[in-house]
C-alpha positions as CSV (number, residue, x, y, z in Angstrom):
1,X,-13.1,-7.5,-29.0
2,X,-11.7,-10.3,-26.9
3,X,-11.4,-12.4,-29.8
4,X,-9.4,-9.8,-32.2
5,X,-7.1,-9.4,-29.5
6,X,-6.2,-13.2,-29.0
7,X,-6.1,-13.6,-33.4
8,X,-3.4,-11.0,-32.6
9,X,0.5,-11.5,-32.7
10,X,2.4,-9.1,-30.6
11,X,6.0,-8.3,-29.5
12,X,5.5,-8.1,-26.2
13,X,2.3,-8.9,-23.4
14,X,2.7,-7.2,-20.0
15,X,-0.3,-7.6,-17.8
16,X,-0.3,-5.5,-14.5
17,X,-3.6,-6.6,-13.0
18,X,-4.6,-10.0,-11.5
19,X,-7.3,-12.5,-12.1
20,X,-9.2,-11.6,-15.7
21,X,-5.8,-9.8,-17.3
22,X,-3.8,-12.8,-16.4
23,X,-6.3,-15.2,-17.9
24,X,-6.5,-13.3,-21.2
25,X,-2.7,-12.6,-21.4
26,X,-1.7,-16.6,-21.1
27,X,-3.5,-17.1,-24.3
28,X,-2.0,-14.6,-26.2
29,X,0.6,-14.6,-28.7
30,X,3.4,-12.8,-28.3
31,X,7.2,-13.2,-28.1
32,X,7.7,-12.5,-24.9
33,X,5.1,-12.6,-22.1
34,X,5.2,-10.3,-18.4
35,X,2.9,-10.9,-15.6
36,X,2.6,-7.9,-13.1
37,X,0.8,-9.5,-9.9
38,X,-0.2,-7.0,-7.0
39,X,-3.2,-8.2,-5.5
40,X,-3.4,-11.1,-2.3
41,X,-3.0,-14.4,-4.1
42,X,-6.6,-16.2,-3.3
43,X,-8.7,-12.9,-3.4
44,X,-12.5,-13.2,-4.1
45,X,-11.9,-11.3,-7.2
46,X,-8.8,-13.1,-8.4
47,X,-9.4,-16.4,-8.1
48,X,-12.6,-16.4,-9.2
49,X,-11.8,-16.4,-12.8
50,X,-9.8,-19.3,-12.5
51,X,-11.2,-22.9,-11.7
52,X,-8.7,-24.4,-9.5
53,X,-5.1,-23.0,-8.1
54,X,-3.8,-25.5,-11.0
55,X,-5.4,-23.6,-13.7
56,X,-4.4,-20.2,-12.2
57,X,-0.3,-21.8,-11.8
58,X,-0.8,-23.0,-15.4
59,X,-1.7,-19.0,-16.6
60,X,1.0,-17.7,-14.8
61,X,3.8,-20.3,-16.1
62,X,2.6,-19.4,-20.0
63,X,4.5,-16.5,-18.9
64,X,8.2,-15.8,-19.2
65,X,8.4,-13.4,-16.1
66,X,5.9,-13.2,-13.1
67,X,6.9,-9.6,-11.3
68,X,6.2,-9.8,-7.7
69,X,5.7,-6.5,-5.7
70,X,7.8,-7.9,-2.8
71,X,9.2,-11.0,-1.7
72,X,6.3,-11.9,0.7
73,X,3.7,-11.9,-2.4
74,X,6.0,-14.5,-4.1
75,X,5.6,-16.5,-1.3
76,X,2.3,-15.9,-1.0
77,X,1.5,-17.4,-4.6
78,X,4.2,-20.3,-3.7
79,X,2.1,-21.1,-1.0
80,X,-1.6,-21.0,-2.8
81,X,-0.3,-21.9,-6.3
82,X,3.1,-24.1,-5.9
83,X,6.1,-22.9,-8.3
84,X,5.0,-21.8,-11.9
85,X,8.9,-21.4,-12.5
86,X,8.9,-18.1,-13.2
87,X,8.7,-15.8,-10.2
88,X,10.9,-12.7,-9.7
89,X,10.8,-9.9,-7.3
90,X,10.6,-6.0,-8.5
91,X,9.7,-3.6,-6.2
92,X,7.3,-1.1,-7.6
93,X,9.1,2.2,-8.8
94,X,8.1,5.3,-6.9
95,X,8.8,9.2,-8.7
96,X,10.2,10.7,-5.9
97,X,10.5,14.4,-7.7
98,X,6.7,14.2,-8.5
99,X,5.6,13.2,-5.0
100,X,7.4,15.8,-3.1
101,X,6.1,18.4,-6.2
102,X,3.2,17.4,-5.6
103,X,2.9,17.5,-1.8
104,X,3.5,21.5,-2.3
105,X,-0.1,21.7,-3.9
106,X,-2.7,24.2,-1.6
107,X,-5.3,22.1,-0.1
108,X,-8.1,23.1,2.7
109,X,-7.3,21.0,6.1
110,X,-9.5,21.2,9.0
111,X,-10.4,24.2,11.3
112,X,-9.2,22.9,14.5
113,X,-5.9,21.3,14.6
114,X,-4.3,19.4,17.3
115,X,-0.6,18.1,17.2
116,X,0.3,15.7,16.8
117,X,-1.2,14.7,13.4
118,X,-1.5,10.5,12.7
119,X,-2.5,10.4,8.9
120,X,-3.8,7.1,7.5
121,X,-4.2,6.8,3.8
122,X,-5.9,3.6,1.9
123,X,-8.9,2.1,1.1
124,X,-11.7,2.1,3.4
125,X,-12.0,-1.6,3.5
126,X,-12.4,-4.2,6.6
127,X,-9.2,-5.6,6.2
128,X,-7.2,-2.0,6.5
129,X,-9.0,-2.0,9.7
130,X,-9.5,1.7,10.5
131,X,-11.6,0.6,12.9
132,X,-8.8,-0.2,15.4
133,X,-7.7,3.8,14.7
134,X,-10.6,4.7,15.7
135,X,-10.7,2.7,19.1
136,X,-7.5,3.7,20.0
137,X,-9.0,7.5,19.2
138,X,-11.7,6.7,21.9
139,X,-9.5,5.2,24.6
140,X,-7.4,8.7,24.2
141,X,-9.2,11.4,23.5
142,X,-9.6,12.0,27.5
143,X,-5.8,12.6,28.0
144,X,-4.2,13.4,25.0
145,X,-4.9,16.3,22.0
146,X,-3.9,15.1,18.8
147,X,-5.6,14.7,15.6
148,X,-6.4,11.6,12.8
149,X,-6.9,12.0,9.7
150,X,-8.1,9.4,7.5
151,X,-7.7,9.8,3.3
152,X,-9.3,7.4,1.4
153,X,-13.1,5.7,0.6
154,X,-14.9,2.2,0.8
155,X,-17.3,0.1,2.3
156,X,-16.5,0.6,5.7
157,X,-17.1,4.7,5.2
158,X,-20.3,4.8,6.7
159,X,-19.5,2.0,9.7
160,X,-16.8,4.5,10.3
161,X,-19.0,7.7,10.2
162,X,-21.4,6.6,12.5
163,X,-18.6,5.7,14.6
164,X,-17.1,8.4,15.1
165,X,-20.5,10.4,15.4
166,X,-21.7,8.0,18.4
167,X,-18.1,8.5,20.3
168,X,-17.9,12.5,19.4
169,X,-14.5,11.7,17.8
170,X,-14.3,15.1,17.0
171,X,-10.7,15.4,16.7
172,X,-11.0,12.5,14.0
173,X,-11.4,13.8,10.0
174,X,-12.4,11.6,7.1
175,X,-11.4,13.0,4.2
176,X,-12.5,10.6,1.2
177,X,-10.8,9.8,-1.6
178,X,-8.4,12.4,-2.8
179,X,-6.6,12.8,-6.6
180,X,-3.5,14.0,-4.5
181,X,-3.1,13.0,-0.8
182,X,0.2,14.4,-0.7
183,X,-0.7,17.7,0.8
184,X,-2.0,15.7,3.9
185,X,0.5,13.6,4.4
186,X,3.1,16.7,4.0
187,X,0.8,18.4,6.7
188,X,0.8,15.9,9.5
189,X,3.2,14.2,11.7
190,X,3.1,10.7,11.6
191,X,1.7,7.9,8.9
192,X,-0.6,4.8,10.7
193,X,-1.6,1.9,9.6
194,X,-3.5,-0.9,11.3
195,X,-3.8,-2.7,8.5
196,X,-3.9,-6.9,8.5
197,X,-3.3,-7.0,4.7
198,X,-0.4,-5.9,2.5
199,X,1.4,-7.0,-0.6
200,X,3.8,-4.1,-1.1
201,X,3.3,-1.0,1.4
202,X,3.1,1.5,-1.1
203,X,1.8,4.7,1.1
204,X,4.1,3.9,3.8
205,X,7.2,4.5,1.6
206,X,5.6,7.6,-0.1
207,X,5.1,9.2,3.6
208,X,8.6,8.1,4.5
209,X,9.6,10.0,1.4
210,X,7.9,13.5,2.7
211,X,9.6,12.7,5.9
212,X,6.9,11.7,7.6
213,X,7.7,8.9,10.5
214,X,5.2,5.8,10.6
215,X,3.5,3.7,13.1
216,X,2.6,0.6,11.4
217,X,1.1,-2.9,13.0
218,X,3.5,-5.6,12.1
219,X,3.2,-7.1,8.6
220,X,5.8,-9.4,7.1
221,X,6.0,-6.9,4.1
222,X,6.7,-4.0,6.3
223,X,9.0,-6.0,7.7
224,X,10.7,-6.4,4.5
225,X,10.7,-2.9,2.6
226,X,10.0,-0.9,6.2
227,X,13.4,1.2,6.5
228,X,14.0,0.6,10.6
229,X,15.2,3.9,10.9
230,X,11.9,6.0,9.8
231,X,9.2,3.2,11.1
232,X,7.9,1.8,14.9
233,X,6.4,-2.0,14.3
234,X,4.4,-2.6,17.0
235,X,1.9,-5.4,17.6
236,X,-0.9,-6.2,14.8
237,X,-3.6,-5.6,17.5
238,X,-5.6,-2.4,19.2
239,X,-3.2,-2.8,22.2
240,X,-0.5,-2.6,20.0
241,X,-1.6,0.2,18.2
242,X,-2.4,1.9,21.0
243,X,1.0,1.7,22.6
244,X,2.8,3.1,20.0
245,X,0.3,6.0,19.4
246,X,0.9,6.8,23.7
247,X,4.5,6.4,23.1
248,X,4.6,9.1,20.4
249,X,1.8,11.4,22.4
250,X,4.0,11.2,26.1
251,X,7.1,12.3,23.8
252,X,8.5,8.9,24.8
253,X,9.6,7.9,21.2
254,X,10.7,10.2,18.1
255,X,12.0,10.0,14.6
256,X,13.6,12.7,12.7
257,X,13.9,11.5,8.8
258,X,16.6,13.9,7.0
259,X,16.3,13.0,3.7
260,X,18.5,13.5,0.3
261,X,15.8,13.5,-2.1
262,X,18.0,13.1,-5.1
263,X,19.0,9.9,-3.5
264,X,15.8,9.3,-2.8
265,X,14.5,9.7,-6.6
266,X,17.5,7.2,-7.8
267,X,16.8,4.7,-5.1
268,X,13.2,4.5,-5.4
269,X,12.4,5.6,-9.0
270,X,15.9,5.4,-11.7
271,X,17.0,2.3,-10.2
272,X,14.3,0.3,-10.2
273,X,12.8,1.6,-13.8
274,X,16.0,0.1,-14.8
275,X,15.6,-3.1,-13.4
276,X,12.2,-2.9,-14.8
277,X,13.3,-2.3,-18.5
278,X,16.0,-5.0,-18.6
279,X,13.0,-7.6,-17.5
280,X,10.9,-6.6,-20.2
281,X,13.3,-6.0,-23.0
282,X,16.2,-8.8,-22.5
């Protein structure tokens, strides 16, 4: 199969995965050539298809456009890779109708319900570190009613059931991995992340959309796309976490998002489909 397709001739190559895609799209033919990249430059699953970072920089400059979710994962890959030449910055286009459509959708939330709600949606991997929600859970649950949810599955799953088990986090709900998490993010109050690693921020915008406030540790991509108004940065840490989540629980810090979702949809989903078409097609 791999074979037919590089004996091929084609108009145009887009690739929109790392490592393997990128590879097998630098030795096809084709008059014009896109690279989507996503993923942390130097992941275990990336670079391992690739024998050096001069091979991988090599791929990506037999390319005539490398699309970069944000401007911290082109300089993540100027940092591990040096300059293939080609490097351009798109944000990732978001349907802003669809989400909001979407969110409306019936879906069964737990039994006992304690405002405020913290929803954290991702995968359940070590370096999302859910973990630190969890601690923070443990250190308040004595003085303050409020709820977590958790969307999303991984190898940390069980770690985190047993977790929350042995601490009788009861007010703490894991709720998989979901087709649509819009629903819960529409039915709490406030998006969390502790995450350590991020290369666009992708939920954090979708809950800002629903009008859902965020408490996010610090990440220089949150730095960058984070609107100022509709996000708290605190500290990439437990403590910091922590803080924030006391802050919002003694009523000592509030965000009301009013939000023009026709705006909204041309901001976030017209504008940058646009931009999108003119790379591939000029």
């Amino acid at each position: 199969m791999y074979i037919y397709i590089l004996l091929g001739k084609y108009d145009i190559v887009l690739t929109i995965k790392d490592g393997w895609y990128i590879k097998l799209g630098a030795h096809m033919r084709a008059n014009r050539k896109i690279a989507w990249m996503h993923t942390g430059v130097n992941s275990a699953w990336a670079s391992s298809y690739f024998k050096s970072p001069n091979e991988e920089r090599e791929c990506l400059s037999a390319f005539d456009r490398v699309i970069c979710v944000s401007e911290y994962k082109r300089q993540l890959i100027l940092d591990y890779l040096g300059d293939p030449g080609n490097l351009i910055v798109c944000y990732n286009p978001l349907n802003v109708l669809d989400i909001v459509e979407r969110s409306q959708e019936a879906v069964h939330l737990p039994a006992n319900v304690c405002r405020p709600v913290f929803v954290s949606v991702g995968r359940l991997s070590y370096d999302k570190k859910n973990s630190r929600l969890l601690e923070c859970a443990k250190m308040l649950k004595e003085k303050h009613e409020f709820s977590l949810w958790i969307v999303g599955d991984g190898e940390e799953r069980e770690n985190l059931e047993n977790y929350i088990k042995e601490n009788e986090l009861t007010n703490v709900e894991l709720f998989g991995w979901l087709d649509n998490p819009y629903p819960i993010i529409n039915a709490a109050d406030w998006f969390v992340s502790a995450s350590t690693s991020e290369t666009y921020g992708l939920t954090l915008q979708e809950a800002n959309i629903l009008g859902k406030p965020a408490l996010v540790a610090t990440l220089p991509v949150f730095e960058e796309c984070a609107d100022p108004s509709k996000v708290i940065l605190v500290e990439n840490s437990v403590e910091g976490l922590l803080d924030g989540m006391i802050e919002i629980l003694e009523g000592r810090c509030s965000i009301n998002i009013d939000s023009d979702i026709n705006a909204l949809h041309k901001k976030f989903f017209f504008d940058r489909i646009e931009k999108i078409e003119q790379l591939i097609l000029q």
